[in-house]
Every structure is written in structure tokens, then in C-alpha cells.
FIVEX-256637 format. One line per field, with one value per residue (C-alpha): x, z, y. Coordinates in pm, 1 decimal. Example, Ala and Ser with C-alpha at 12.3 -4.5 7.8 and 13.67 -1.06 7.14 Angstrom:
REM FIVEX-256637
east: [1230.0	1367.0]
up: [780.0	714.0]
north: [-450.0	-106.0]
***
This chain:
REM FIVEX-256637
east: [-2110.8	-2254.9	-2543.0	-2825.9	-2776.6	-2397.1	-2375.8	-2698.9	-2578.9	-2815.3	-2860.4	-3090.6	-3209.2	-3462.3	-3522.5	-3711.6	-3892.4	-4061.0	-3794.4	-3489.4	-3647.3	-3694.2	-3313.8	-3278.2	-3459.6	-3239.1	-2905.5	-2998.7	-2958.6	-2623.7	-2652.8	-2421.5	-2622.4	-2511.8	-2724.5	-2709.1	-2717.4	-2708.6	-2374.3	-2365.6	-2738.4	-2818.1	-3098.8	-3374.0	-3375.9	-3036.3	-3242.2	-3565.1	-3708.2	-3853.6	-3542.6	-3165.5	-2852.5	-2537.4	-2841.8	-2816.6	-3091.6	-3118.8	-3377.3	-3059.4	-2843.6	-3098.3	-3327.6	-2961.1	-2756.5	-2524.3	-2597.4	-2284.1	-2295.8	-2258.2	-2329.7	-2395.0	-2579.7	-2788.5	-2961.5	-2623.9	-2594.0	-2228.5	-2378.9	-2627.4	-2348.4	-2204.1	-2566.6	-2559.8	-2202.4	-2323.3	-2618.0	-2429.0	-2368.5	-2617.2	-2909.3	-3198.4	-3258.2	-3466.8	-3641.1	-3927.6	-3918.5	-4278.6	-4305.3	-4135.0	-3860.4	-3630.2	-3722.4	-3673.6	-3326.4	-3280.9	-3320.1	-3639.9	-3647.1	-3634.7	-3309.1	-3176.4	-3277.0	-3081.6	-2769.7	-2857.9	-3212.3	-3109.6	-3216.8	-3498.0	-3606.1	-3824.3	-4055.1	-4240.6	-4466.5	-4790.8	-5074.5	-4826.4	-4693.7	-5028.5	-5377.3	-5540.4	-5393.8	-5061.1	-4878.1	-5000.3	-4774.9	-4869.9	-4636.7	-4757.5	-5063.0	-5246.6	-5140.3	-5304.7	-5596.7	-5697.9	-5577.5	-5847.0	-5673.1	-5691.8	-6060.4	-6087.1	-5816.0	-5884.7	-6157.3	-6521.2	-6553.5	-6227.1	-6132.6	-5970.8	-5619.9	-5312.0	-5091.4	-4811.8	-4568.5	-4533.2	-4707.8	-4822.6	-4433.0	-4297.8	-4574.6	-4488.0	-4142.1	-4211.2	-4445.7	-4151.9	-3910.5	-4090.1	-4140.9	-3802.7	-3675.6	-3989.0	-3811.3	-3516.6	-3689.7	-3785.2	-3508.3	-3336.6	-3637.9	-3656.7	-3278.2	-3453.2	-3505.5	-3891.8	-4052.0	-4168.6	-4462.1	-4486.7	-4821.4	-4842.6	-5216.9	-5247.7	-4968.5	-5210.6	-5539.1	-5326.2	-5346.8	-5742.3	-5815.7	-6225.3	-6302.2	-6401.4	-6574.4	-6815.4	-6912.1	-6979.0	-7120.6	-7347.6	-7343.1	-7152.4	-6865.2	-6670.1	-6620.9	-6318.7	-6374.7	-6080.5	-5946.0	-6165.1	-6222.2	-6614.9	-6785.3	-6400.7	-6443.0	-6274.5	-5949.1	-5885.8	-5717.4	-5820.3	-5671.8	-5496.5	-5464.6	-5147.5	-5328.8	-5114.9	-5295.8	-5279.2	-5379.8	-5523.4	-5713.3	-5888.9	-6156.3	-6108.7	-6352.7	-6078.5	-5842.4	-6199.9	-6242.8	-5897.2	-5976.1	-6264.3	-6140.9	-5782.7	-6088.0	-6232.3	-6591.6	-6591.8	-6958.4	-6868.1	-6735.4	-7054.0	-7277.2	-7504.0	-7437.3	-7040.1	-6972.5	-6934.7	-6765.1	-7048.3	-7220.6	-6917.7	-6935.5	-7278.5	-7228.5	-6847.5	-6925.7	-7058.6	-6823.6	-6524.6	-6701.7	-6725.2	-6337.8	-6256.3	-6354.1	-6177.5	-5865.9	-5872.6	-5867.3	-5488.2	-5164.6	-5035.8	-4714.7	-5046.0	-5216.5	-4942.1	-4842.0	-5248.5	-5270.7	-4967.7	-4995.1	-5328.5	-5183.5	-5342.1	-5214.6	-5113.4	-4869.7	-4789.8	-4818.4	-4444.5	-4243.1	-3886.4	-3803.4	-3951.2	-3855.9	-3491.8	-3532.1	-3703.6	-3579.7	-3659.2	-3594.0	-3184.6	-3253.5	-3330.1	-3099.1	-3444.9	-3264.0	-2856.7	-2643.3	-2437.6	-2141.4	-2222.4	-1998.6	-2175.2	-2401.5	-2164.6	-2327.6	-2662.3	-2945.6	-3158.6	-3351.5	-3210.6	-3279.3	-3600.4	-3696.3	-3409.1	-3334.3	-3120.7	-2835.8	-2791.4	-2904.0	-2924.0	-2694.9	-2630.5	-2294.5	-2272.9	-2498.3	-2625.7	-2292.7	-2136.5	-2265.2	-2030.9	-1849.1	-1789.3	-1787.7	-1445.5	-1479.0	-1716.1	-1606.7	-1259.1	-1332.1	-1668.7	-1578.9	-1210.5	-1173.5	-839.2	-758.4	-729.8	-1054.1	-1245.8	-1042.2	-1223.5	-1584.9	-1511.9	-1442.4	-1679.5	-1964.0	-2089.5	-1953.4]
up: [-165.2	-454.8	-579.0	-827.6	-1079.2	-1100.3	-1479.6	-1637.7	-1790.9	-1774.7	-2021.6	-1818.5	-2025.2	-1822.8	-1635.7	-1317.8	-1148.0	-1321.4	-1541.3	-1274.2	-990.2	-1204.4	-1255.6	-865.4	-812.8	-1033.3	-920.7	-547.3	-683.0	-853.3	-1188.1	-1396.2	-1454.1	-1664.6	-1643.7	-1932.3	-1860.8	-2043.2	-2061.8	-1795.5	-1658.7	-1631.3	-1442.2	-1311.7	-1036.3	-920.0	-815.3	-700.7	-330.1	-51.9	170.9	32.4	200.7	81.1	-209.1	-323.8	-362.7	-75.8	-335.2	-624.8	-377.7	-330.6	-653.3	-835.7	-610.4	-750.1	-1117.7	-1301.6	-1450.6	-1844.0	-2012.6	-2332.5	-2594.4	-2760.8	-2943.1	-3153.6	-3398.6	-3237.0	-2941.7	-3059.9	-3210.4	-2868.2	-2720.1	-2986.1	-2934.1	-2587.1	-2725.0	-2790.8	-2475.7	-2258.8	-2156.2	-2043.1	-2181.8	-1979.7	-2150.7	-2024.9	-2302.4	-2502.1	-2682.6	-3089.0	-2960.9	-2956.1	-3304.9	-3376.6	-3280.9	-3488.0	-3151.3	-3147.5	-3041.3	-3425.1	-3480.5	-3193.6	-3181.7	-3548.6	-3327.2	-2988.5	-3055.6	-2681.8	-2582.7	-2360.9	-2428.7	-2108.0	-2177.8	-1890.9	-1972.6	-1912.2	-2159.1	-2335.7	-2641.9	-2826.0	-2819.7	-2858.4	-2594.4	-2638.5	-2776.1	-2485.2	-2169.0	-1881.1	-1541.4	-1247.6	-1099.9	-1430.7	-1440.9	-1060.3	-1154.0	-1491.6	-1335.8	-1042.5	-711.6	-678.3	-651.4	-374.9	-186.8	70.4	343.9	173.8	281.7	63.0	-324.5	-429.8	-285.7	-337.5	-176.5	-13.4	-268.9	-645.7	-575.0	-989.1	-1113.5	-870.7	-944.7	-1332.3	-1236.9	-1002.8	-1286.0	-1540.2	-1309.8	-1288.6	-1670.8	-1701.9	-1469.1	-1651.8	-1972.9	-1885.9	-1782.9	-2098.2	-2247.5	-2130.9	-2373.2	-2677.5	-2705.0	-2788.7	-2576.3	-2637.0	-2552.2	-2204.5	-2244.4	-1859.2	-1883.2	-1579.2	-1580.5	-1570.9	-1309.0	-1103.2	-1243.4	-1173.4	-773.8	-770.3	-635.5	-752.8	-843.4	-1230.6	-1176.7	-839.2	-1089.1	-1392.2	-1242.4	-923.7	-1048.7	-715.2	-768.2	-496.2	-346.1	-78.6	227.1	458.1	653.8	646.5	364.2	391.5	531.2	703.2	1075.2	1288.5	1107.3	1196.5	1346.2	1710.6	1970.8	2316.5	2642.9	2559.5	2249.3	1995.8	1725.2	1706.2	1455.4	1483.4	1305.2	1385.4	1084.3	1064.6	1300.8	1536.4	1563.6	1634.3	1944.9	2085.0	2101.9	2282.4	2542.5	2553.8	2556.6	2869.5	2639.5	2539.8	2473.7	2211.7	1984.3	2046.7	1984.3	1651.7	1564.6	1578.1	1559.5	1206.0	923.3	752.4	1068.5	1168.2	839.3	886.6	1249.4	1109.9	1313.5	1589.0	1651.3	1586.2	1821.8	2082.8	2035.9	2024.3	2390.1	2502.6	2303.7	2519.5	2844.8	2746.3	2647.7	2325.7	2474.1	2693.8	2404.1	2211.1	2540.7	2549.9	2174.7	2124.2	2400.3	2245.8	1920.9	1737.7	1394.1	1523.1	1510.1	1585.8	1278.8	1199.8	1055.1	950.0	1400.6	1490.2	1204.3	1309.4	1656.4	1589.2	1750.6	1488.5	1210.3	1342.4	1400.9	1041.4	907.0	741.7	741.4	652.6	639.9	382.9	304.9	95.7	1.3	139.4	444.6	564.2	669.0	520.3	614.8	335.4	297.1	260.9	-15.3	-7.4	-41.2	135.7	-16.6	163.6	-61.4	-302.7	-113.9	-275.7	-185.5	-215.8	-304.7	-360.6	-350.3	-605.2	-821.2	-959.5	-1285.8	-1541.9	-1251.7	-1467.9	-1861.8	-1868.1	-1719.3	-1891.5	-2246.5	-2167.1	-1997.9	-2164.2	-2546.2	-2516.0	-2614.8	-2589.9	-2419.2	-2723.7	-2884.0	-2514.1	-2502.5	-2865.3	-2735.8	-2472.2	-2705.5	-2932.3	-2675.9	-2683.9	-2311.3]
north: [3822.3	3780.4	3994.4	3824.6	4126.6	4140.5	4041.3	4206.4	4576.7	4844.2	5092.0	5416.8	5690.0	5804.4	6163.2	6242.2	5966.1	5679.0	5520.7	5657.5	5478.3	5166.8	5194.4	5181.2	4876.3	4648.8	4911.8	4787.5	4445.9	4453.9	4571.3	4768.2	5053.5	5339.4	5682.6	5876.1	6290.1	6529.5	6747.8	7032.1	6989.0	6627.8	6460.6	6724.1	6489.5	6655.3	6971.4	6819.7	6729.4	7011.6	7037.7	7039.5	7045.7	7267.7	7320.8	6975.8	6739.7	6464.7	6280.1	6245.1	6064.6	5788.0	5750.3	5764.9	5542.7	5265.0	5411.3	5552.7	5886.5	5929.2	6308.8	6260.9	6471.9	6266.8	6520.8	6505.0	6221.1	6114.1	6087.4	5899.7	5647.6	5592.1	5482.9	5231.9	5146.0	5069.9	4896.4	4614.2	4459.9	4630.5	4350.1	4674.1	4936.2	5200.1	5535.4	5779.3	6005.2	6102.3	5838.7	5841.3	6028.7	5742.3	5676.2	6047.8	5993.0	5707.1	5472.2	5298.3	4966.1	4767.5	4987.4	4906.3	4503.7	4491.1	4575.9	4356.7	4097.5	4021.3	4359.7	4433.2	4788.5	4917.3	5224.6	5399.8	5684.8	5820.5	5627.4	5412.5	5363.6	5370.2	5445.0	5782.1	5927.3	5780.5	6117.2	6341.3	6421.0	6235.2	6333.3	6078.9	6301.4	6255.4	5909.4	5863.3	6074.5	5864.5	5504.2	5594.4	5670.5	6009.1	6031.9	5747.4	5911.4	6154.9	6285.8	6235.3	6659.4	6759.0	6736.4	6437.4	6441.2	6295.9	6037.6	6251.6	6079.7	6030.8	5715.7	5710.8	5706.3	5450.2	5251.5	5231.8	5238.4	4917.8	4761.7	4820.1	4671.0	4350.7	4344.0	4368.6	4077.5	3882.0	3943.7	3871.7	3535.0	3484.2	3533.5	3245.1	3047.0	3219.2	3388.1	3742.2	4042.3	4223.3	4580.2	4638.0	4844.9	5055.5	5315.6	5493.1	5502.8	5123.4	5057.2	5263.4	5102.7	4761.4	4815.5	4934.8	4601.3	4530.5	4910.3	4802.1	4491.9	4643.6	4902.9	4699.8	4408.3	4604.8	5022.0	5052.6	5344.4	5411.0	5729.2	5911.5	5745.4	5889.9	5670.5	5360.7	5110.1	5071.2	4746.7	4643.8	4664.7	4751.4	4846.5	5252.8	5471.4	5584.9	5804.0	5715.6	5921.2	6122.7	6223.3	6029.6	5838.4	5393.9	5195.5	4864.2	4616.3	4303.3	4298.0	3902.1	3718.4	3541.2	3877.7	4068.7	3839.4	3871.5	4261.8	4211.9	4003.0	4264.6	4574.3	4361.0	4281.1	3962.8	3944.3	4122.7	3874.9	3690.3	3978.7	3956.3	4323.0	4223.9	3886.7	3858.7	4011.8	4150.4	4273.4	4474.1	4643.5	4718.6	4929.5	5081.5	5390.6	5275.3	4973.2	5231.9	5490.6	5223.8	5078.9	5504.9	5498.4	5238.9	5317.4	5669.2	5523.5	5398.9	5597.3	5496.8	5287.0	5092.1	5010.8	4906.1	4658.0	4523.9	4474.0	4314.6	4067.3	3941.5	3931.4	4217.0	4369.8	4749.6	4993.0	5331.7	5618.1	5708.1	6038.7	5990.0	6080.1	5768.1	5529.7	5640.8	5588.9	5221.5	4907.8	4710.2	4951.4	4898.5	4523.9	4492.6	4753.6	4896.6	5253.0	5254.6	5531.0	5620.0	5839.5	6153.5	6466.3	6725.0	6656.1	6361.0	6030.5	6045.4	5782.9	5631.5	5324.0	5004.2	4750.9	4572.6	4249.3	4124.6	3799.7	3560.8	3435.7	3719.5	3990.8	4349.7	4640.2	5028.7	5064.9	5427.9	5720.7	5958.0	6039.1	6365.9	6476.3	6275.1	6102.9	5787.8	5942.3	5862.2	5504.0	5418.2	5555.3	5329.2	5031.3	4945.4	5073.9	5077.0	5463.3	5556.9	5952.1	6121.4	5998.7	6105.8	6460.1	6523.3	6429.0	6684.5	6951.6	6877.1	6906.0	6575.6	6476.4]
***
């Protein structure tokens, strides 16, 4: 079948997280994507994540999957020639480097349009590629810290925290991805490719729903609030019998009345402290204190049975043991497993959206470190053996 990136080529220059994992996005959807590592260390990627198996990364064979794997030192100036070799039939081109150290190299993006106009040239870093604040290093915890999420997130008792994931890069990364296909888009109108400008900071400020305008328009700021959004009621987390944590919520009038009538109080939907939206916000504690009690009367596996029979948004709180043990986690094929050299079959997510004619795929995992130099060397520039077997000695592969 068919997938809807099959003919766009993909140029990826990036290291770690934000530009790699924009790579996987439009990888999972078919395109030819070439990673570009450097000789004998390549991505950092390769070494990152908490837990390793054989002491290889389990992160590289996902954030890296379907890409093909290219050392080249581009710090040398034939190395540089090859990128621009490349350059010529490559549609996206992604970088996360500070930014001017593409032009450095001789690589920014008006050297490289006067080889390819068609080129889109994605850039992810921390503030951009301009502004005061533009030449600074910015990893994704700055990013999340400026753009505003790490001071909302968290128990109001505790420092600002963070998500539990590098929430700031895949945000950019995500953000980048969409400028990308958006270019690409356009395109198709005007015949020339365009710079797709991906600061971390904003892709974070981008999903801070009404933060700026409640402070500029009302002085309201808003603060770490654990795990409630203030004045939406009920919509928590509360604990059963068997001591496991649920979480519902029913802060829309007609889903607050079904709970009622499943908690066996259906006066309270009626009630003027409850019965509307802004009410509920206005007694958070005490209407959560009051579903709290009920919720402990039930194991978890209850609840879920009561709440889902009167049609009431919940859900259990998953680790990876549960997700994998899912019924409809399998029904979906949320969770696939691939084939992997060292620990075997190894599960990762699938491809989301799933779109249904030209749906996305992982072809491979995570590859070897120059697994496709030669390939790529000979079947996209037509280098013969002897001309590759020089690049080798030379250093530059």
C-alpha cells in the first residue's frame, strides 16, 4: 500500500531530539529520509534513554526508525560538497544546530536555494533564528521554562516541575513537522520551497491555551495547580477500594448529571451549588471531596463498569504493564513490535494519526551507524566503488 510520503526525500541533519523526532513523523509516513552522522560517533541519541539493553539505547531504535544512516563529516569541506550534491533532489531539509552554523559551513538556506529554490529548509532550535536571544543555547527545559509550562506544572507545595518527557523538543519537533507538510502545500502554488522557522519556546507558548490574554486583559497569572485545572469540575483523579487511582470527568452540565444519577444523587444535578458550570468551579474541593467518597466505596474495575455504562469520560492511569496488556491497545495495534538486533522483538508505538488510505508505517528500526553510506552514496549520486573506498580513507565517511 501506498504511503502519502513515498516520493518526498528528506534531507535530516539534526542531533538529539527536536529536529530527529521531526524526522520520525514524516519517516512514519513514507519518506525517504536520510540521517546524516557523524563518522564513528553519530547521533547522541544512540547512547541516550534510562534503561539500555546489550548497552544500547531503546530510545535510538524508535526516534530513528525508517531513517537511513549517512556518516559524514561535514566539518570537512568535501563533505560539505556531498550535502549539497544531495541538495539537489532532496524536497526537506531538517537542522537543529545553533543557529549560523549552517552558514558557517557554507550551507545556509540562500546557498543552498541557488542549488534547489524547491527546497524547504526546516530549523528547530531554542529562540529561533533571530531576536536577542537568538544566538544562545536553548535544550528543551529552557525552552518549557521561557514558553510557560514549567511553572504551571506541578503540586502548588513543590518547585515548578517538569513533564516526565522532553515535552519542549517534541513540541518544536511536532510544530516543525506541520510547517513542513504546510510548505510543502505551498509549494504546489508558488513552485519555491521557504524557511521553516521552529523556536522551541513558542511551540510551547503555542499550547498555553489563554495564559497571555487572562493576564493582560484581567492581571490573572496562573499558578501550579496539581492535578486540577481551576474552576473545571469535576474532572480529577480519585481513589477506589483496592487503592488504585480513576480518573473521570463530567465538567460539562449533561455528563455532570449522568454521574449523579450512576453515584445514586441525582439531586445533585439539580442542586444550585452544582448544577452549573460555574457553580461547580466555585465548590472544586468540596464537589471532588464529595465524588472522593463515593469513588471509595467501588474497586477500580466497579467504577470503570458504573461510569462507563452511563457514559462518562474515564479511564484508568497507565505505565507501559498495562498499555501492553490493553484490549484495545491490540485492537488498534496502538503498540507493534518490531524486530531489533539485540533485544529481539522490541515493542514501540505505532504510527499516529492513522489515516485510512495511505496509512503510515515503521519499516525498520533505529539503524547501524552508517548502515546505508554506501547506498546512499551509489544509488542516490551514482558514486562508483572506487570514488566511496577514497571517502573512507580520507575520513569523510
Amino acid at each position: 500500500m501506498a504511503t502519502p510520503l513515498e516520493d518526498i526525500r528528506v534531507l535530516e541533519m539534526g542531533v538529539l531530539l527536536a529536529g530527529p523526532f521531526c524526522g520520525q513523523l514524516l519517516a512514519d509516513f513514507g519518506a525517504d529520509l536520510i540521517k546524516v552522522e557523524q563518522p564513528g560517533v553519530g547521533d547522541p541519541m544512540r547512547d541516550w534513554g534510562r534503561e539500555k539493553s546489550g548497552g544500547q539505547s531503546l530510545w535510538w531504535p524508535v526516534v530513528a526508525r525508517g531513517k537511513k544512516s549517512l556518516t559524514l563529516d561535514l566539518r570537512e569541506e568535501a563533505g560539505q560538497e556531498i550535502i549539497k550534491e544531495l541538495i539537489t533532489d532532496t524536497d526537506i531539509l531538517i537542522e537543529n544546530f545553533r543557529p549560523g552554523t549552517m552558514e558557517r559551513w557554507g550551507m545556509g538556506y540562500e546557498d543552498l536555494a541557488e542549488i534547489n529554490p524547491r527546497l524547504i529548509m526546516v530549523r528547530v532550535t531554542g529562540f529561533g533564528q533571530y531576536g536577542p536571544y537568538a544566538s544562545q543555547p536553548g535544550y528543551g527545559s529552557v525552552g518549557e521554562a521561557m514558553g510557560g509550562l514549567r511553572y504551571v506544572v506541578g503540586d502548588p507545595s513543590t518547585p515548578p516541575s517538569r513533564m516526565g518527557i522532553s515535552i519542549g523538543d517534541t513540541l518544536a519537533a511536532t510544530f516543525a513537522c506541520v510547517g513542513a507538510l504546510t510548505a510543502l502545500h505551498a509549494r504546489e502554488r508558488t513552485g519555491r520551497g521557504q524557511v521553516v522557522d521552529s523556536a522551541i519556546y513558542e511551540a510551547v507558548l503555542g499550547v498555553m491555551e489563554s495564559l497571555i490574554p487572562e493576564y493582560a486583559v484581567t492581571g490573572y497569572v496562573r499558578e501550579r495547580t496539581g492535578s486540577i485545572i481551576p474552576n473545571v469540575a469535576p474532572s480529577n483523579v480519585y481513589p477506589s477500594k483496592d487503592g488504585q487511582m480513576v480518573l473521570l470527568a463530567a465538567n460539562q452540565d449533561t455528563v455532570f448529571g449522568r454521574l449523579a444519577e450512576a453515584m445514586g444523587r441525582p439531586e445533585l444535578a439539580t442542586d444550585e451549588r452544582y448544577s452549573t458550570h460555574t457553580a461547580r468551579g466555585l465548590r472544586q474541593q468540596e464537589l471532588d471531596d464529595l465524588i472522593g467518597e463515593w469513588t471509595s466505596e467501588h474497586t477500580s474495575a466497579e467504577l470503570n463498569e458504573i461510569l462507563v455504562e452511563h457514559a462518562i469520560p474515564t479511564g484508568p492511569i497507565y505505565r507501559a504493564p498495562e498499555m501492553l496488556d490493553d484490549a484495545h491497545f491490540a485492537a488498534r495495534n496502538a503498540i507493534i513490535e518490531m524486530t531489533h538486533p539485540e533485544p529481539g522483538e522490541l515493542p514501540m508505538q505505532n504510527v499516529a494519526p492513522k489515516l485510512s488510505d495511505t496509512p503510515g508505517e515503521v519499516r525498520w528500526v533505529g539503524p547501524e551507524l552508517g548502515q546505508h553510506t554506501r547506498e546512499v552514496l551509489a544509488d542516490v549520486l551514482g558514486k562508483s566503488d572506487d570514488e566511496i573506498d577514497s571517502l573512507a580513507e580520507a575520513g569523510i565517511i
